[in-house]
C-alpha positions as a Markdown table, in Angstrom:
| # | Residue | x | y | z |
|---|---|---|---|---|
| 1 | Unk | 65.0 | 6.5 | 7.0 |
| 2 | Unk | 64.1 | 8.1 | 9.9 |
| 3 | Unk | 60.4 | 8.9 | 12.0 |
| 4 | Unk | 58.6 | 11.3 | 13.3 |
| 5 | Unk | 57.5 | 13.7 | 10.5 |
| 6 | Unk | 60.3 | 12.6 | 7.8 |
| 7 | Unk | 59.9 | 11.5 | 4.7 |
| 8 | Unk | 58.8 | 8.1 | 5.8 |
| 9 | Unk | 55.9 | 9.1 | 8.1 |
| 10 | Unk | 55.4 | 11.1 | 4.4 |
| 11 | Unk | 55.4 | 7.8 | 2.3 |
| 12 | Unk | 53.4 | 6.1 | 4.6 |
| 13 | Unk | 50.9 | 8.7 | 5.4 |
| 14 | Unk | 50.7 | 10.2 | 1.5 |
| 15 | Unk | 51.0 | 13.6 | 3.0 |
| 16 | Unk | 52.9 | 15.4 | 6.0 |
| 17 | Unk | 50.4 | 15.3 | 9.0 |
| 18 | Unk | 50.4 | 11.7 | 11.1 |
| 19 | Unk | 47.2 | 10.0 | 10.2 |
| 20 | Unk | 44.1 | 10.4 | 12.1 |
| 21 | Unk | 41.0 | 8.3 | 12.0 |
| 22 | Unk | 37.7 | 9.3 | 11.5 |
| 23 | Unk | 35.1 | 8.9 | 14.3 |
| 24 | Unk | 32.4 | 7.1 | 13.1 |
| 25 | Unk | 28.3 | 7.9 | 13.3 |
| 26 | Unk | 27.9 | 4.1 | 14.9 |
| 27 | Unk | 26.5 | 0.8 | 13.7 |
| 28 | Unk | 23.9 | 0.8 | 11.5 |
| 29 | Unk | 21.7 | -2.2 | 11.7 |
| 30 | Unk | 19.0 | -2.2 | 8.9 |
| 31 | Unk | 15.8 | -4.3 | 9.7 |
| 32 | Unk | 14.8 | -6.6 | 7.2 |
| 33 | Unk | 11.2 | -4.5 | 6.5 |
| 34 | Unk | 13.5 | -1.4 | 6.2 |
| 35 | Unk | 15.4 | -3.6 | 3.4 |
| 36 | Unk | 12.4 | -4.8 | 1.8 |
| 37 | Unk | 11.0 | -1.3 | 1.4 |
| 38 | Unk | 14.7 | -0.2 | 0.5 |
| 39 | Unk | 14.7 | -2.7 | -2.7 |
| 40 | Unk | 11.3 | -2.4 | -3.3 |
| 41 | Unk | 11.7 | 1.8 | -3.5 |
| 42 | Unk | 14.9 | 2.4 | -4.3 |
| 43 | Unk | 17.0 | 0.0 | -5.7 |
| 44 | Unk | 15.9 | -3.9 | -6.1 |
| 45 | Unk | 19.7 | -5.2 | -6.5 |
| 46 | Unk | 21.5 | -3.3 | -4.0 |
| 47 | Unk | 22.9 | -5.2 | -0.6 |
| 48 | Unk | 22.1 | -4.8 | 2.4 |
| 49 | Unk | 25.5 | -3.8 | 3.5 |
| 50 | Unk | 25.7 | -0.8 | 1.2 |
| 51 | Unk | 22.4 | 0.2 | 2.1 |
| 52 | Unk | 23.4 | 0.5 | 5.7 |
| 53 | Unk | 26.7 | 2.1 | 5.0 |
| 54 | Unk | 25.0 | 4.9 | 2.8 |
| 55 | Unk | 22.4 | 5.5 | 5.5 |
| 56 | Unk | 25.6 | 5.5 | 8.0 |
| 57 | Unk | 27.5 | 8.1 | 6.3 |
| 58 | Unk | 24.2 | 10.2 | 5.8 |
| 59 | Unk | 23.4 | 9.6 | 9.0 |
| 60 | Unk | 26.9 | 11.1 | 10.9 |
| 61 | Unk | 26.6 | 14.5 | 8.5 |
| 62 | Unk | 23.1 | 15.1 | 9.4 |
| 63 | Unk | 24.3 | 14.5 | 12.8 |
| 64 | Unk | 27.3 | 17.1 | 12.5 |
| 65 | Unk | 24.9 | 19.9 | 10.9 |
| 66 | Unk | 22.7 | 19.4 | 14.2 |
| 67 | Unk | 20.3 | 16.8 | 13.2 |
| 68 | Unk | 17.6 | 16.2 | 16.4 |
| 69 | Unk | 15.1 | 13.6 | 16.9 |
| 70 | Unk | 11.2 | 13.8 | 15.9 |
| 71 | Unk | 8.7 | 13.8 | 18.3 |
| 72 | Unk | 8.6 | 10.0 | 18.5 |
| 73 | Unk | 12.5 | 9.6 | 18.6 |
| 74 | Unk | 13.3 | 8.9 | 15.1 |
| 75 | Unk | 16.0 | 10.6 | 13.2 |
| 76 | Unk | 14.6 | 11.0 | 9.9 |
| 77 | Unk | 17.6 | 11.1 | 7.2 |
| 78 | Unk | 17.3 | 12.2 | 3.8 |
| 79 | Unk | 19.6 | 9.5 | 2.1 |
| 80 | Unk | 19.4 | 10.9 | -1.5 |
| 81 | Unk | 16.8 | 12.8 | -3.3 |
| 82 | Unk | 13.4 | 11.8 | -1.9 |
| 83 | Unk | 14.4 | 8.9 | -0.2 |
| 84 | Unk | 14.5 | 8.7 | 3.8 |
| 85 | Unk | 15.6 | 6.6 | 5.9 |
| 86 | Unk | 13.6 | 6.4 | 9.4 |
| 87 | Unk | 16.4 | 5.6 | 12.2 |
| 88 | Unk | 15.9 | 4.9 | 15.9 |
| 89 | Unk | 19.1 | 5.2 | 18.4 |
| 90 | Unk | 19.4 | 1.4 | 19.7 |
| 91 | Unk | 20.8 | 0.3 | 23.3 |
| 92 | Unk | 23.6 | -1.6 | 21.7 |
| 93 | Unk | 25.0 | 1.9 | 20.0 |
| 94 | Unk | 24.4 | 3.2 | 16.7 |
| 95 | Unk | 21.2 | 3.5 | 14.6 |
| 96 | Unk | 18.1 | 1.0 | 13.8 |
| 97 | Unk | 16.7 | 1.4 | 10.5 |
| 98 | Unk | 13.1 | 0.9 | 10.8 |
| 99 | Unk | 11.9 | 1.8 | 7.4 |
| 100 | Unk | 12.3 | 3.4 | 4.1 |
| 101 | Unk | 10.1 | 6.3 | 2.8 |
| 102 | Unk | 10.1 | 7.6 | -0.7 |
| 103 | Unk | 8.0 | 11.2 | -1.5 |
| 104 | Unk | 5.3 | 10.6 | -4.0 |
| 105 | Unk | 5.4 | 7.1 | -3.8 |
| 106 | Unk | 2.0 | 6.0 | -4.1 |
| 107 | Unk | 1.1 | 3.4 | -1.4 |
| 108 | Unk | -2.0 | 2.0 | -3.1 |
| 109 | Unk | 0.2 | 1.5 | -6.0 |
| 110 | Unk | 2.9 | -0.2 | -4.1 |
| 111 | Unk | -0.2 | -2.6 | -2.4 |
| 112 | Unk | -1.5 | -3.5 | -6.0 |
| 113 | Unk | 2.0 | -4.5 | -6.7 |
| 114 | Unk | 2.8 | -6.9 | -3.2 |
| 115 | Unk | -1.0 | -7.7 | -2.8 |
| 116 | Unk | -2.1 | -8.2 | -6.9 |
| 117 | Unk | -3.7 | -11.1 | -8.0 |
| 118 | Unk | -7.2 | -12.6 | -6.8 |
| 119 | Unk | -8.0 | -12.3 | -3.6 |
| 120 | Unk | -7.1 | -15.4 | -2.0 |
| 121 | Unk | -3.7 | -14.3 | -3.0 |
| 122 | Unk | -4.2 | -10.9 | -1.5 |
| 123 | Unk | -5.0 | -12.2 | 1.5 |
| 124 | Unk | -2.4 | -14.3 | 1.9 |
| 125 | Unk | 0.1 | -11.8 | 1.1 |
| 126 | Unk | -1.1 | -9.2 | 3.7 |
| 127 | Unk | -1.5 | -12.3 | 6.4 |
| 128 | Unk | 2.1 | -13.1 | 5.6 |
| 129 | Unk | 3.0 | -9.2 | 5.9 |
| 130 | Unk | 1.2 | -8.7 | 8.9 |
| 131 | Unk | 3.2 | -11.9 | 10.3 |
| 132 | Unk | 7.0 | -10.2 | 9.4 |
| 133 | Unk | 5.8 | -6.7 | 10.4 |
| 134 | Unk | 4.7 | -8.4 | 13.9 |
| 135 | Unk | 7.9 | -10.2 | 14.5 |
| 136 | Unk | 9.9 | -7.0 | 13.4 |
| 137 | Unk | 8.1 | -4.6 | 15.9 |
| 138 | Unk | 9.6 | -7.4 | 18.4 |
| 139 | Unk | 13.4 | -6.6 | 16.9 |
| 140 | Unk | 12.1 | -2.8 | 17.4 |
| 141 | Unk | 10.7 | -2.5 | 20.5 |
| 142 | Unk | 13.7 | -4.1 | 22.6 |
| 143 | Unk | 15.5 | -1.5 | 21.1 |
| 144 | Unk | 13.8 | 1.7 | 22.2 |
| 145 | Unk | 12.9 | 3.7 | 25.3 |
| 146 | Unk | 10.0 | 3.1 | 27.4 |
| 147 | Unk | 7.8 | 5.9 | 25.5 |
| 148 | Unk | 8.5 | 4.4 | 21.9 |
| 149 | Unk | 7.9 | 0.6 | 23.8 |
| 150 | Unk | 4.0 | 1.6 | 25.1 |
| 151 | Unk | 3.6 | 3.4 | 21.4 |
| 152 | Unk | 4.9 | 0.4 | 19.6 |
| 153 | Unk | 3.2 | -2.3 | 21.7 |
| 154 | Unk | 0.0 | -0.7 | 21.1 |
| 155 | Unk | 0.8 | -1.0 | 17.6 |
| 156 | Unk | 1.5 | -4.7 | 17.5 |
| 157 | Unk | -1.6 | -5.0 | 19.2 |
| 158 | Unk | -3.5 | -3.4 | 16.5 |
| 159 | Unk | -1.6 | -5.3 | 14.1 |
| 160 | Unk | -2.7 | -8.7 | 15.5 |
| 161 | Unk | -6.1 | -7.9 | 15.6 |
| 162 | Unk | -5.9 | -7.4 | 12.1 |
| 163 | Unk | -4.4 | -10.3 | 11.2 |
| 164 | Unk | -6.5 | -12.4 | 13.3 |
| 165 | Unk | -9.1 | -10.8 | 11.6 |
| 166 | Unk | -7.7 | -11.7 | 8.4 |
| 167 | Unk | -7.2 | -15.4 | 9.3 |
| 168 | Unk | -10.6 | -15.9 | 10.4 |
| 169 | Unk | -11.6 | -14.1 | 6.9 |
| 170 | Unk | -9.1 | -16.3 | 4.9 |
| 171 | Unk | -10.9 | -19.6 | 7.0 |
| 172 | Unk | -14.1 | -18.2 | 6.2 |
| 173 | Unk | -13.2 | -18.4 | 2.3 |
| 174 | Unk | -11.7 | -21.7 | 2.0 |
| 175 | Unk | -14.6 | -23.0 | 4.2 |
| 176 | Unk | -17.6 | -21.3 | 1.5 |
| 177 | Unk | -15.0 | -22.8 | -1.4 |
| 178 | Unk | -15.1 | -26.5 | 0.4 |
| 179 | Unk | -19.0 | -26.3 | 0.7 |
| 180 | Unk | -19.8 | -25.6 | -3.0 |
């Protein structure tokens, strides 16, 4: 058998041209809010892994037909009919995923779902979401320029004033239900 463009380079490439890889849109590295909402959303069963290779290959052919970055420096990608995925570049390469967006999804509808029950319950469920979404804006802003990092550090400031302020409410509550 011989090489170069004979019959084995044919057997071995299934077809007559030498192979040649695809350039790939980068790493994808999906946060664990963006997988929450993801499963929450979109699909409760899927893995992560597939997740983040679906948002990949979205990602490099919204990037070939000239996809730009929002005014805040997200790349919002339309993964499948009404489902995008918000994606920041990262300093290691590739894409962060910071969150998943459905149209028409109704958000108090998706609170009553997370947040039902009575509201001790609530309260501890927003405390504990206000606790992930804190230590994910840290993942976040390492990642980003130094206009994103003052916009998301003023943020997490917000968000730990509200869940201090939640804290001292859920105190509040268990100190009225110790005194009766």
């Amino acid at each position: 058998m011989q090489s170069g463009g004979g019959s084995w380079d044919k057997l071995r490439h299934g077809r007559g041209e030498p192979h040649v890889r695809r350039k790939r849109a980068g790493a994808v590295r999906l946060s664990d809010h963006a997988y929450e909402r993801w499963k929450l959303r979109v699909a409760a069963s899927a893995k992560q892994t597939s997740v983040a290779a679906r948002i990949r290959r979205r990602i490099a052919a919204e990037l070939k037909n000239g996809a730009e970055v929002n005014r805040n420096g997200a790349l919002e990608i339309k993964v499948m009919p009404g489902v995008w995925a918000i994606c920041y570049p990262s300093f290691m390469g590739g894409w962060e995923v910071a969150t998943i967006i459905r149209e028409g999804w109704d958000e108090y509808m998706e609170e009553r779902a997370i947040y039902g029950g009575n509201g001790e319950d609530r309260l501890l469920h927003a405390i504990e979401y206000f606790e992930n979404a804190i230590k994910e804006s840290d993942e976040i802003i390492a990642d980003c320029s130094d206009a994103l990092k003052a916009e998301f550090t003023e943020q997490k400031e917000c968000f730990v004033v509200a869940l201090e302020a939640m804290k001292s409410m859920r105190e509040a509550e268990q100190e009225a239900r110790r005194t009766y």
